[in-house]
Every structure is written in structure tokens, then in C-alpha cells.
C-alpha positions as CSV (number, residue, x, y, z in Angstrom):
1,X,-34.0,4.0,9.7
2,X,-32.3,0.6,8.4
3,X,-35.5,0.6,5.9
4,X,-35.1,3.9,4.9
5,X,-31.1,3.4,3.9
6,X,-32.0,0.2,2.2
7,X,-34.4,1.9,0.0
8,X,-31.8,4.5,-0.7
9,X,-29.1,1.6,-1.5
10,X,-32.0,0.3,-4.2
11,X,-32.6,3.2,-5.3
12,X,-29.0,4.4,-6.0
13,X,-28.1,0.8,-7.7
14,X,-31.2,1.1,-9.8
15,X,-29.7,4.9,-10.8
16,X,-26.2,2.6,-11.7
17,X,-27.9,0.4,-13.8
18,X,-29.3,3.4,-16.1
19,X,-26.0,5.3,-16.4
20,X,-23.4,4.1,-19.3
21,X,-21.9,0.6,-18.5
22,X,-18.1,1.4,-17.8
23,X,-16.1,-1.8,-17.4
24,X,-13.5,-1.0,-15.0
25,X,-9.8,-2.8,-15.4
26,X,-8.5,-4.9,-12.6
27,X,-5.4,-6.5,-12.2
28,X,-3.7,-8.7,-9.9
29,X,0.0,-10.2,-10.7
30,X,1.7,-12.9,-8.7
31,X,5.2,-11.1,-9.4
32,X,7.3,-14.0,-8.2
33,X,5.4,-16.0,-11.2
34,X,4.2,-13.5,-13.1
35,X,0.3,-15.2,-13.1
36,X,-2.2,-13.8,-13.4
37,X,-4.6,-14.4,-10.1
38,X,-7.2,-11.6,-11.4
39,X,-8.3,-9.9,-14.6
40,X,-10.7,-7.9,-15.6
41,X,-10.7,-6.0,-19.1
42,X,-7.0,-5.5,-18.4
43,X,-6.0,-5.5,-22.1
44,X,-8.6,-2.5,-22.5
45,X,-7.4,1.0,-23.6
46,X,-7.4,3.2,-21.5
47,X,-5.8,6.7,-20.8
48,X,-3.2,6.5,-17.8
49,X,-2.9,10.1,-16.4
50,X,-0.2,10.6,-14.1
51,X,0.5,6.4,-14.2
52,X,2.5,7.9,-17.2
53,X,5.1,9.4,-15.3
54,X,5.8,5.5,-14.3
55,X,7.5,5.8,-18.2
56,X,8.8,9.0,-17.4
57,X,10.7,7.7,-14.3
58,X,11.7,4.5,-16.4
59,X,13.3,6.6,-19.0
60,X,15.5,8.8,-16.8
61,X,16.7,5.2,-15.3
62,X,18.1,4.2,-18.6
63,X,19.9,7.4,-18.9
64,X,21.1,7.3,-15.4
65,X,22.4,3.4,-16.5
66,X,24.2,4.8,-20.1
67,X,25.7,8.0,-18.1
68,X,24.2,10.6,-20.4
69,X,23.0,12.7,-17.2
70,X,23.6,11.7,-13.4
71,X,21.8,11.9,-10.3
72,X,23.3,15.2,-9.4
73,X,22.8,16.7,-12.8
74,X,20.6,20.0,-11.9
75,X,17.0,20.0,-13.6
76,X,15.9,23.7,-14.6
77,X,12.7,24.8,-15.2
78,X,11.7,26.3,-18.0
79,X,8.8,28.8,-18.9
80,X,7.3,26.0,-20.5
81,X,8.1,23.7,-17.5
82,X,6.3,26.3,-15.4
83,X,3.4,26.6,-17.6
84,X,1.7,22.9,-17.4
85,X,-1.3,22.7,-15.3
86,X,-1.3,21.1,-11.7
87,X,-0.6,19.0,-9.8
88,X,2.9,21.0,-9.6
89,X,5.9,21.7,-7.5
90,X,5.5,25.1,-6.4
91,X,8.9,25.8,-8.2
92,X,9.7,29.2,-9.9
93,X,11.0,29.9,-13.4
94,X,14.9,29.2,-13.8
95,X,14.7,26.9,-10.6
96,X,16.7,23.9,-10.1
97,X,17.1,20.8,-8.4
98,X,19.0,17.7,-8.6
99,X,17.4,15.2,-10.4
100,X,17.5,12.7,-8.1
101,X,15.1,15.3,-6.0
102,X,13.2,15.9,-9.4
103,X,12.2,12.0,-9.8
104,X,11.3,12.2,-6.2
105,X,9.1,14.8,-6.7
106,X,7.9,13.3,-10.2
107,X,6.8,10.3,-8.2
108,X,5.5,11.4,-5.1
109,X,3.7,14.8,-5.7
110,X,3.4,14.1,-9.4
111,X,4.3,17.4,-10.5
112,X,3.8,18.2,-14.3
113,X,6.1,20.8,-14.4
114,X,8.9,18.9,-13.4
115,X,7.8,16.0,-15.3
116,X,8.4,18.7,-18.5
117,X,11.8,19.8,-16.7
118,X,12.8,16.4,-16.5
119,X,12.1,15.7,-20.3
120,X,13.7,18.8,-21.5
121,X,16.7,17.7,-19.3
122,X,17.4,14.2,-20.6
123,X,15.8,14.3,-23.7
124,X,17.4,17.7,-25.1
125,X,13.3,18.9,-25.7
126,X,9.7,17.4,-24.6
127,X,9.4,16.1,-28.2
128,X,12.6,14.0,-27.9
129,X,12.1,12.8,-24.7
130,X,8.6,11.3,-25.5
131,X,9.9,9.2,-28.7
132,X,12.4,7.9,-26.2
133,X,9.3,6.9,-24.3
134,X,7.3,5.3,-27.3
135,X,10.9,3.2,-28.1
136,X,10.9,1.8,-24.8
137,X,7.3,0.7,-25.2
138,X,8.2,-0.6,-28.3
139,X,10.8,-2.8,-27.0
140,X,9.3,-4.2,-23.7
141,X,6.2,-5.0,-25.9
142,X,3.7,-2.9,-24.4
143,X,1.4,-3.0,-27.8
144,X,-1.4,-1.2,-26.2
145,X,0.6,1.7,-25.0
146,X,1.4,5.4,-26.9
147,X,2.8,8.3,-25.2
148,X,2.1,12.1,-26.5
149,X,3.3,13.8,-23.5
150,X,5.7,12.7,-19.8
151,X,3.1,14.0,-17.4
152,X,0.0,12.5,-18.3
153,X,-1.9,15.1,-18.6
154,X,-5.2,14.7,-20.8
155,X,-4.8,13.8,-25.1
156,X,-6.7,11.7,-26.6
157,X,-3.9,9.7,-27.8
158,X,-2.2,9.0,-24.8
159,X,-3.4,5.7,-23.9
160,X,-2.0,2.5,-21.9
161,X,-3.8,-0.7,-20.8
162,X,-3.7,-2.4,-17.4
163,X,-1.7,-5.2,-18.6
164,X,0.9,-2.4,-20.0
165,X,1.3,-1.0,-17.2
166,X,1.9,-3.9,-15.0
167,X,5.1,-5.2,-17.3
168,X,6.1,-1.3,-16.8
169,X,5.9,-2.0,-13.2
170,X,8.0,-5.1,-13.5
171,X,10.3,-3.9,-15.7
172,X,11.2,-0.9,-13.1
173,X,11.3,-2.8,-10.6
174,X,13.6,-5.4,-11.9
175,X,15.8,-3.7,-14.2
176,X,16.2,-0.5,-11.5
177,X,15.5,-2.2,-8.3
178,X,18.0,1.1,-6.8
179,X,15.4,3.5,-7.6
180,X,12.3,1.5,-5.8
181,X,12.9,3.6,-2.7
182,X,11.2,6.7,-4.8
183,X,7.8,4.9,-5.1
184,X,7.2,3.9,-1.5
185,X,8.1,7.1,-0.1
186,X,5.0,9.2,1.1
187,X,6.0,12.4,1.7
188,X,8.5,15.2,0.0
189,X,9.3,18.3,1.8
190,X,10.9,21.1,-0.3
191,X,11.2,24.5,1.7
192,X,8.3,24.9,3.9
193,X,6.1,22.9,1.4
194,X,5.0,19.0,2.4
195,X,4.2,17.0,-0.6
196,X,1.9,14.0,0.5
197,X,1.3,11.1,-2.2
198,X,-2.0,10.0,-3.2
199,X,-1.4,6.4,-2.8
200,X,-3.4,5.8,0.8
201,X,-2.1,2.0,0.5
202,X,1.5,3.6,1.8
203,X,0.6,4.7,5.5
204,X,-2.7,2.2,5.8
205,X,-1.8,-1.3,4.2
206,X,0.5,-3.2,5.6
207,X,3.7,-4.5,3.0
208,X,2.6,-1.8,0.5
209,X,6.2,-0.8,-1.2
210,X,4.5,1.7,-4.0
211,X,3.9,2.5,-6.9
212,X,2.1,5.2,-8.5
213,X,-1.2,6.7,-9.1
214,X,-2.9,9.2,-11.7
215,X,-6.1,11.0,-12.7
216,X,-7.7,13.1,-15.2
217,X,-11.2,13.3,-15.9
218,X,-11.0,11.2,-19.0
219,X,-9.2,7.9,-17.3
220,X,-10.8,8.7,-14.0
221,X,-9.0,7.7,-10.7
222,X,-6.3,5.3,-11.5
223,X,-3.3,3.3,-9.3
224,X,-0.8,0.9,-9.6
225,X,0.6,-0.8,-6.2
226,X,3.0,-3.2,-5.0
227,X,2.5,-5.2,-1.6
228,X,5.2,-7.7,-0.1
229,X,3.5,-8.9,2.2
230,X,4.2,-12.6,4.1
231,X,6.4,-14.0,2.1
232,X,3.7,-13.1,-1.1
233,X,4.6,-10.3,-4.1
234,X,1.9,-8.7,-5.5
235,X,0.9,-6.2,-8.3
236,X,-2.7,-4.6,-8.3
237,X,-3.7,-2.2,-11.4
238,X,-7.0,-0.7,-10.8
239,X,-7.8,1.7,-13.6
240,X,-11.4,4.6,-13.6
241,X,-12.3,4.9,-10.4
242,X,-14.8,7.5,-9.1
243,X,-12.8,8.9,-6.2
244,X,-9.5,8.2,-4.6
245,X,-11.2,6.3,-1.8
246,X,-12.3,3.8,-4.0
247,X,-9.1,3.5,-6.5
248,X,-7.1,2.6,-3.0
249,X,-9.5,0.4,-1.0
250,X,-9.9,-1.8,-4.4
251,X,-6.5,-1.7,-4.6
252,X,-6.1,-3.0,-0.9
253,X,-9.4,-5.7,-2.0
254,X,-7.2,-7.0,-4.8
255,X,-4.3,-7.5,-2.7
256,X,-6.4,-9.2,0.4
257,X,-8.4,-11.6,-1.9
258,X,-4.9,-12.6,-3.5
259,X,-3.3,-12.8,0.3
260,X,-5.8,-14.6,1.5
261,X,-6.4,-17.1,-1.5
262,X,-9.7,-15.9,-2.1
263,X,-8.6,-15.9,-6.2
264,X,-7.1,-18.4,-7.9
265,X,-4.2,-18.4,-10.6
266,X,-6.2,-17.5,-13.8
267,X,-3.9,-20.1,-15.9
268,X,-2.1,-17.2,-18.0
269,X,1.1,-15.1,-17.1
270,X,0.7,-11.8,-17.5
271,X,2.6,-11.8,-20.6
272,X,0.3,-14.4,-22.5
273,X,-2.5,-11.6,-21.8
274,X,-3.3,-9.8,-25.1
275,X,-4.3,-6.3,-25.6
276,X,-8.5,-5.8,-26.8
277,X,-7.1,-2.7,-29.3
278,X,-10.2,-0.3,-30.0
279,X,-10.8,3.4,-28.9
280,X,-9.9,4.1,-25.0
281,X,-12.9,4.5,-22.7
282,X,-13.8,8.7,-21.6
283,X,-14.9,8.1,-18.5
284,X,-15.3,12.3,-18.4
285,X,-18.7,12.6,-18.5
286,X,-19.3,10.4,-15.2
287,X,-16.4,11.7,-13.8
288,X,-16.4,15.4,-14.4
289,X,-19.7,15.8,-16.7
290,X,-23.3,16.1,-16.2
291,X,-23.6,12.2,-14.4
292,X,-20.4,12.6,-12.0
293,X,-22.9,13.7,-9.1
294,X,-24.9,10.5,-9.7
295,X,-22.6,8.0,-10.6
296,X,-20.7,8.7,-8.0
297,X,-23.3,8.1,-5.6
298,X,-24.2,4.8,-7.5
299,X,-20.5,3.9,-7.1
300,X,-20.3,4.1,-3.2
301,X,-23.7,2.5,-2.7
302,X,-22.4,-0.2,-4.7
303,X,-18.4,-0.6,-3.0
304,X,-19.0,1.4,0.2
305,X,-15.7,0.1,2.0
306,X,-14.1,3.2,3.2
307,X,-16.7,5.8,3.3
308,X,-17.7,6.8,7.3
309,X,-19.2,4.4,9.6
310,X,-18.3,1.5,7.3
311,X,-15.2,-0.5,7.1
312,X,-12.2,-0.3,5.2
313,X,-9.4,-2.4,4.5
314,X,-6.8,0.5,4.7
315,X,-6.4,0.2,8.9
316,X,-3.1,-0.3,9.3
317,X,-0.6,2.3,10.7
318,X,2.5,2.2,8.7
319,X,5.2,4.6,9.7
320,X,5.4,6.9,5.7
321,X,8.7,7.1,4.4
322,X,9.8,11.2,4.1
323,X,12.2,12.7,1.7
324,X,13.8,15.9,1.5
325,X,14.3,18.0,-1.8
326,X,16.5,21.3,-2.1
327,X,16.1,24.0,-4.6
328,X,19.3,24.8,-5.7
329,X,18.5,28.7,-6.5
330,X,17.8,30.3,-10.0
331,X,19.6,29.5,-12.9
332,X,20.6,31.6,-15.4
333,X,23.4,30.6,-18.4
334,X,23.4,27.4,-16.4
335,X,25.1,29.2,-13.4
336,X,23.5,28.3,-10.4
337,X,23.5,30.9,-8.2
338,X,25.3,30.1,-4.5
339,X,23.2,27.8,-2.0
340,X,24.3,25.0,0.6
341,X,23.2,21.7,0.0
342,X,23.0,19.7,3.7
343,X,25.2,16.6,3.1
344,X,23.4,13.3,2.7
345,X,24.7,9.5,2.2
346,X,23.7,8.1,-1.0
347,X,20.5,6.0,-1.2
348,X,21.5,3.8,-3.7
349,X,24.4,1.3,-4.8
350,X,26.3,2.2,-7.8
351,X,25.0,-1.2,-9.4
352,X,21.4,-2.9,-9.4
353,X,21.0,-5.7,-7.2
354,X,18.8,-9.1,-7.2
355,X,15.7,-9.2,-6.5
356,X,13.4,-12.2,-6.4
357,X,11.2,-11.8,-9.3
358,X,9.8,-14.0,-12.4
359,X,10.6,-13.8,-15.4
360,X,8.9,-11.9,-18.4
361,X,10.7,-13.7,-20.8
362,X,13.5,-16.8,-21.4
363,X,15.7,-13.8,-24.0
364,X,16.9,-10.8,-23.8
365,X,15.1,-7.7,-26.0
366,X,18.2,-6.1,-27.4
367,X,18.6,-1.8,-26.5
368,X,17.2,-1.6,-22.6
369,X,20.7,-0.7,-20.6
370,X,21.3,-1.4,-17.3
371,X,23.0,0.0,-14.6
372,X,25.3,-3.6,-14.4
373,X,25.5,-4.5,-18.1
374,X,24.7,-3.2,-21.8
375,X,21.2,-5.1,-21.8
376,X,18.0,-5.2,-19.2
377,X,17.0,-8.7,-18.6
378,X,13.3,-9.6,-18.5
379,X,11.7,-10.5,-15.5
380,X,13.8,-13.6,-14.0
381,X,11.8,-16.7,-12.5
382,X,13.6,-17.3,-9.3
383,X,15.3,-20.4,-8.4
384,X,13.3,-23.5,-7.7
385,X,12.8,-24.6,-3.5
386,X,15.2,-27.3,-2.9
């Protein structure tokens, strides 16, 4: 029996080797440092699915800061809202919620038809909306980055890179440190539906705080993930992989090896990393074409952790954090019609607060609004030990 499975496991890395190479991006940040302690093709493009709702989400928190629209501001949706493909929220047409319970959803179920709602909301019309999200790219520097749509949904010229999406990460999480409680929450409930997020790093990795994963066949299964974790921050990106069980458990790898000190600090800060350029890896026909049923194979023979009967490094039991979203009725004219809203005490202070981070820079990029002042700092280095 043992020779029979290790002439399988040759067999299926000998199939590997005869299928299209497809370098994979991995990324592990120190993000009290900002080093780099891993890289791998991290400045390759590289479509980012539902990882661009991590833009979407930033957006709306720049609104929020500059008081254009307000947690409570209700968040319709549309015909056009309504039509976008799944994943979605189950909503009608002409349904509202609050937008506070919209980004939830955004982030947690990853709905695309409240990802539209939202944009339409804020941004007047999708097409608005998404050339706020190419300015902010613009001005946090994320040259390998262009946005066509807020969900994430499949066009060719939606593209991102590992290393983009990691000073996304940072930038969220520094500038809007409020709003982090949305991307380490698990579950929303909405009615009798239960809205469970994708990232498995949330109930089996201890310290996980978030953030976000994504997929479409083209990009392939993709995650970024925060871990505090004794007395360590981290930030993994792991971009293509052929199923969610191996997107998370190389996540998790990432995050143990830098734990652990099993990698070392590469030399380079994430924001000395440079971006390759060149056309964005399709990774559709080994995920969804004619080789998925093979490669796929050929993937777990070669990173098995997590499959049955072999071990994983998601075995923790972390307690998931739950939410609960309210449809506020059908809207019509903007008239909501009646429906109670249970009382609730608000999540977040009225005004970011520290939090102990590096810096992305030594100056200040002019237009990015905070909640505190009229300009986002970069990523602060924290004080030196005394």
C-alpha cells in the first residue's frame, strides 16, 4: 500500500512538471518593520478577484473620513446592483441597508451586488466610483494596480500584484484602524441567512485578525491575512491557488515559518520591492479549463497539508467573530418603508486610533483623508525600545 501511494505521488509530480509552469506569488511582511521576510514573484501581475473589494472597502473609508456619506446612510440596490453574478447577498431589488452592514457584508460574504450598491452609493454611479479607486492607487503608489470594476469580478484589465496589495493592507489598517473589526469577523447573519467567510485562518489559526480573500477562474484562489500573534505582526499574500484549502494552509505556512524564524528578513521593505510590469498570468485553464482536473491533483500531491489523513496547520479553535445585518425594507423615492432596527452601541470611535505599525514612508502623499486630520499618514515606524 505505502508503494502503491508513492508511485502515485511520482506519478502525479511527474504530471506537474508537464503542465504550464505557473509561478505562484507569496508574500510575507514584518508589519511593525515593514521587511520583507518572504517573496516570491510578488511584483507579478496578477488579477485580484474579490481581493478588490479590499479597494472598495478603502474607498468608502475615505468618504466616511470627508463626511460625504455616513455609516448610517442606507445603501439601495439597484437593478444593476441585483444583476452581478455571485457570490451575492440574497438581497431583493430596491433593498436597503445601512452601510456600515453593507461593508460588512462586502467583506465577509463578498457579495457583488452590494459591492455595485456600494459604488453607486458613494460614488454617484459604478463608473465614478472606480476612478476614485484608480486615484487612490495612484496616490499610495500601487504602480502595478488598475481597477475596471469594485467587485472583482473577471476583466482582463483588472489587475493588482502581491506587493500592491500588501501596502493596500497597510494602508487600511493604519489609516482606518476603526474599521479592522469588519475583516476578522467570520460570520454575517441577515434574516435567516448565515454568511460564513472564506478565510479558514479566522476560526483555525490562532492571532489571525483578517483580511480578505477572492477568486475567479483567471487569478485562481487568492488571500490576504493578518496574524498578531506573540508579540509578532504579520502580513501573508498568497495569490493562484488551486483550491481554498491550499490558499489558507499556505497562508497559515507563511505565517508559521515567519513565527517560528524559519525565514529571514530578505534585506528590502516592502516598499523598495518593485513591480515586474508585463501581461497578468490566466491561470483559467488550470483552474477552470481542460487541465483543472489534473493540476489540481498535481498540486495536492505536491502541498498535501490539509487534505484527509494528513496534517494541517489550521488546528486551532478560535471562537469566529458574528455580525448582524438588517434589511431596512424596500425603497422606493428614497422612502424606506417602516421597519425596526434593534438598538446596538457603536463599534467604533468617532476618531482613528494608534496602532503600532511601520512606516511606508518618512512624508506625507497629499489627498488621502483621515478620520483625525485632512491627510493619511504612511505607515509609521514605531518608537525605538528604551
Amino acid at each position: 500500500m505505502i508503494f502503491a501511494r508513492r508511485v502515485v505521488l511520482v506519478l502525479l509530480v511527474s504530471l506537474a512538471s508537464l503542465l504550464p509552469a505557473w509561478a505562484q506569488p507569496l508574500l510575507l511582511v514584518d508589519r511593525t518593520n515593514l521587511q520583507v521576510l518572504y517573496a516570491e514573484d510578488a511584483g507579478k501581475p496578477w488579477h485580484p478577484a474579490s481581493l478588490t473589494k479590499l479597494m472598495t472597502a478603502y474607498v468608502v473609508f475615505e468618504e466616511l473620513a470627508k463626511g460625504t456619506v455616513t455609516l448610517d446612510t442606507p445603501v439601495t440596490i439597484s437593478r444593476n446592483a441585483f444583476n452581478q453574478a455571485p457570490s451575492k447577498s440574497g438581497l431583493a431589488v430596491d433593498s436597503s441597508v445601512s452601510l456600515k452592514d453593507a461593508l460588512y457584508i462586502l467583506i465577509v460574504k463578498s457579495a457583488n451586488d452590494i459591492a455595485v450598491a456600494i459604488a453607486e452609493t458613494v460614488g454617484g454611479s459604478e463608473a465614478n466610483f472606480v476612478a476614485k479607486m484608480n486615484d487612490v492607487a495612484s496616490r499610495m503608489g500601487l504602480t502595478g494596480s488598475h481597477f475596471v470594476n469594485p467587485h472583482g469580478l473577471h476583466d482582463p484589465a483588472q489587475v493588482t500584484t502581491a506587493r500592491d496589495l500588501a501596502v493596500l493592507a497597510l494602508y487600511i489598517e493604519q489609516s482606518f484602524p476603526q474599521y479592522m473589526p469588519m475583516f476578522s469577523t467570520g460570520v454575517v447573519t441577515l434574516g435567516k441567512a448565515r454568511m460564513e467567510s472564506n478565510n479558514g485562518l479566522l476560526e483555525g489559526f490562532a492571532g489571525a485578525t483578517g483580511m480578505k480573500t477572492g477568486y475567479v477562474c483567471a487569478s485562481g484562489l487568492n488571500i490576504v491575512a493578518t496574524v498578531d500573534r506573540g508579540g509578532r505582526q504579520l502580513l501573508a499574500v498568497v495569490l493562484g491557488g488551486s483550491s481554498g484549502r491550499e490558499r489558507n494552509e499556505r497562508a497559515a505556512e507563511l505565517f508559521l515559518n515567519g513565527l517560528n524564524g524559519r525565514v529571514n528578513p530578505t534585506g528590502q521593505t516592502l516598499l523598495a520591492m518593485a513591480n515586474s510590469g508585463g501581461a497578468p498570468t490566466d491561470m483559467r485553464p488550470n483552474i477552470c479549463g481542460p487541465n483543472a482536473a489534473a493540476y489540481v491533483k498535481a498540486q495536492e500531491a505536491l502541498f498535501p497539508m490539509g487534505l484527509k489523513d494528513q496534517p494541517s496547520y489550521l488546528t486551532d479553535k478560535v471562537a469566529v467573530r458574528e455580525y448582524t445585518a438588517v434589511d431596512l425594507g424596500r425603497v422606493r423615492n428614497n422612502i424606506a418603508l417602516p421597519r425596526p432596527r434593534p438598538a446596538h452601541v457603536p463599534m467604533f470611535p468617532s476618531q482613528a486610533v494608534n496602532v503600532e505599525s511601520a512606516a511606508i514612508g518618512d512624508v506625507l502623499r497629499p489627498g488621502l483623508a483621515t478620520a483625525a486630520s485632512g491627510s493619511v499618514p504612511m505607515p509609521r515606524p514605531r518608537p525605538a525600545d528604551l
